[in-house]
C-alpha angles and dihedrals in degrees: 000000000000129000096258086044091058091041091062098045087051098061098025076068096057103041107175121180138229106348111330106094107153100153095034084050094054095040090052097048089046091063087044114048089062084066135074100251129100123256128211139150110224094179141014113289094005123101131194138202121190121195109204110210082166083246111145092237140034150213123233127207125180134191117178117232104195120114131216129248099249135122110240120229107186120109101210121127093250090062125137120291096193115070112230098029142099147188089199095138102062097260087128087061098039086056089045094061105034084050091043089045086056086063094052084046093055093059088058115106091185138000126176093251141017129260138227116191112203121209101186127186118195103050098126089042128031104346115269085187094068087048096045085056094043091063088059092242089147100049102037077059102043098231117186095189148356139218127188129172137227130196111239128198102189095057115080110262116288098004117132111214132163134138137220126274114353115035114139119032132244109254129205130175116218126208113173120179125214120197118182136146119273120222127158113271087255081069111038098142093079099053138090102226103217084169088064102036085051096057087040081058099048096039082054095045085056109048083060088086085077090054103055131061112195119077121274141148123227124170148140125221106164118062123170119182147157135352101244141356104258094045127090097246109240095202139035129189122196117189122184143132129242116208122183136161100227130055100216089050088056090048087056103046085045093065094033088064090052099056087041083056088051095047095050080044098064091041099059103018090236114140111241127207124187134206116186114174115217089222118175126326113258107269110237115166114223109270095215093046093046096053089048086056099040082078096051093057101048092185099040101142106238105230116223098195129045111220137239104233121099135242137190093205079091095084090072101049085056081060101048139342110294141177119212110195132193126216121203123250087184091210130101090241104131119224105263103027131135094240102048119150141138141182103282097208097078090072082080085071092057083059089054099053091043094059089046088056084057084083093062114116099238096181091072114109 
C-alpha cells in the first residue's frame, strides 16, 4: 500500500461532519508540522499550511475535509468508524492528495511561488469556502489562482478531466407555504383551496422553461396538503431546488417564482410565504487560466456539459481565478451513497496534475 493510500484509509475511517473535526484536524496536522510550511487555522474546522519560497505571489490549492451523515455499508477494512457517518463524497481522497502534494512540496528548494494548501470543513453544509475568502486568507497570501479537485464517478478511473467557464451549477433550496381555509368539500364555497393554489403555482413554475432561454433546472420533489379527502385543505407545503449556471439567470427566475406566487395568491385568496435560499454561487473556472493549464496537462478530458450539482469551491473562483478539476472513479457508485468506494490508487494521478500546475506562472495577471 502506498503512503497516499494509507492517508485516505485512515480518514476515510474517522468521517466528522460541518465544522467540528477534531480527529481529521489532528490527523492532518500531524502530516504537516513535520514539514516546513506554516500552519494556521483562519476559521473554525479548517486548517492551512503555507510554504514560503520568498516569491511576491502564491498558488492555492484546496481539498474539503467534512463527511457526510450516512451509514456506511461497505465491509472493507477501511470502513467508518464512527456510526452514523460517511465519507461517501471523495473528501478522503481530496485530503489524501493534497496531503500527499505538501510532501512533494517539502522536497522543493525553490519554486517560482509560493503555495497555500486549504483544508475546509463545511463544504456539504454551510460553505466553509465562503468562510475560508471572508477572512481574507487569499489576499493576505496573495494568491493568483486557485485549483481544487472532485472525485467523479462517471469519468473512467484516474482520468482528469474539466472544462472552461460554467462547470457546477448555482443551488437553491424552495419552501413555499400555502395557507388557505379549510371546509368540507359540500361547502366548498367558503373555503381557500391551498391544494389548488398550490398546483396553479407549480403548473405556472413550470410553463417558465419556455421563457427562458438559457438552461435551468426547476423542480419540486416534496408536496404536503390537506387532513382528509373530503375536506378543503387548509395548508400546503412545496418543497423543491433551482440550479442555474448564471447568477443573473437565477436573480431573474427568483423573482419570477415570487410574482407567479402573488399572482396564485389573488386568485385564490390563499396567503403565500417564500423561502429562496441564496445556495452556492455557480462554479465557472477562469477561461484565461484554464486555457494556461490546459498546456500543462496535456491529457486533461475537455468536458462538453457543465453539471448540475453544486460546489462551494465557488466562493473562491468569485476571489480570484480558479480551476476545479474531476478525477474518474471509473465505477456507477453515485456520490453520496452508502456504498461509495474507489480504487484508491488513481489519487496518485491528482498529484500528478497538481505538480504539473507548479509550472504555472503565477505572477500573470
Amino acid at each position: 500500500m502506498t503512503d497516499i493510500q494509507k492517508m485516505r484509509r485512515d480518514l476515510h475511517r474517522i468521517p466528522e461532519l460541518d465544522r467540528t473535526l477534531p480527529k481529521t484536524l489532528a490527523y492532518i496536522k500531524a502530516v504537516l508540522t513535520p514539514l516546513r510550511c506554516t500552519l494556521s487555522e483562519p476559521t473554525t474546522g479548517s486548517i492551512i499550511a503555507y510554504f514560503s519560497f520568498d516569491q511576491r505571489n502564491t498558488l492555492a490549492y484546496r481539498s474539503d475535509m467534512d463527511a457526510l451523515p450516512i451509514t456506511e455499508r461497505n465491509s472493507v477494512s477501511y470502513r467508518s468508524c464512527h456510526s452514523g457517518c460517511m465519507h461517501a463524497c471523495g473528501h478522503d481522497g481530496h485530503m489524501a492528495i493534497l496531503l500527499s502534494f505538501a510532501k512533494y512540496v517539502n522536497t522543493l528548494s525553490s519554486c517560482s511561488h509560493n503555495v497555500l494548501l486549504i483544508f475546509q470543513p463545511a463544504e456539504e453544509t454551510s460553505g466553509g469556502a465562503k468562510a475560508i475568502v471572508d477572512a481574507g486568507v487569499l489576499m493576505q497570501h496573495h494568491v493568483k489562482a486557485i485549483f481544487g479537485f472532485h472525485l467523479w464517478p462517471s469519468l473512467s478511473a484516474g482520468t482528469i478531466a474539466s472544462k472552461p467557464n460554467a462547470l457546477m451549477a448555482q443551488s437553491s433550496e424552495i419552501n413555499i407555504e400555502i395557507h388557505g381555509k379549510a371546509a368540507h368539500i359540500a361547502k366548498a364555497e367558503n373555503a381557500k383551496d391551498a391544494l389548488k393554489a398550490a398546483m396553479m403555482l407549480y403548473q405556472l413554475c413550470d410553463q417558465m422553461r419556455f421563457q427562458i432561454p438559457s438552461p435551468y433546472l426547476l423542480s419540486f420533489g416534496h408536496m404536503k396538503s390537506g387532513s382528509a379527502r373530503n375536506v378543503i385543505s387548509d395548508y400546503t407545503l412545496l418543497q423543491g431546488t433551482l440550479r442555474s449556471f448564471e447568477e443573473g439567470v437565477h436573480q431573474d427566475i427568483k423573482k419570477r417564482i415570487r410574482k407567479i406566487a402573488n399572482r396564485v395568491a389573488q386568485q385564490t385568496a390563499c396567503h403565500i410565504s417564500i423561502d429562496i435560499s441564496d445556495g452556492y454561487p455557480p462554479l465557472s473556472n477562469d477561461p484565461d487560466l484554464f486555457a494556461r493549464c490546459q498546456s500543462l496537462l496535456p491529457h486533461l478530458q475537455v468536458l462538453k456539459e457543465p453539471s448540475l450539482l453544486s460546489e462551494d469551491f465557488s466562493f473562491y473562483g468569485k476571489a480570484v481565478p480558479s480551476l476545479f478539476l474531476y478525477i474518474g472513479t471509473g465505477n456507477d457508485i453515485p456520490l453520496h451513497g452508502d456504498t461509495f468506494d474507489f480504487d484508491d490508487s488513481l489519487l496518485k494521478h491528482g498529484v500528478q496534475a497538481y505538480i504539473a500546475l507548479l509550472q504555472l506562472h503565477a505572477d500573470r495577471q
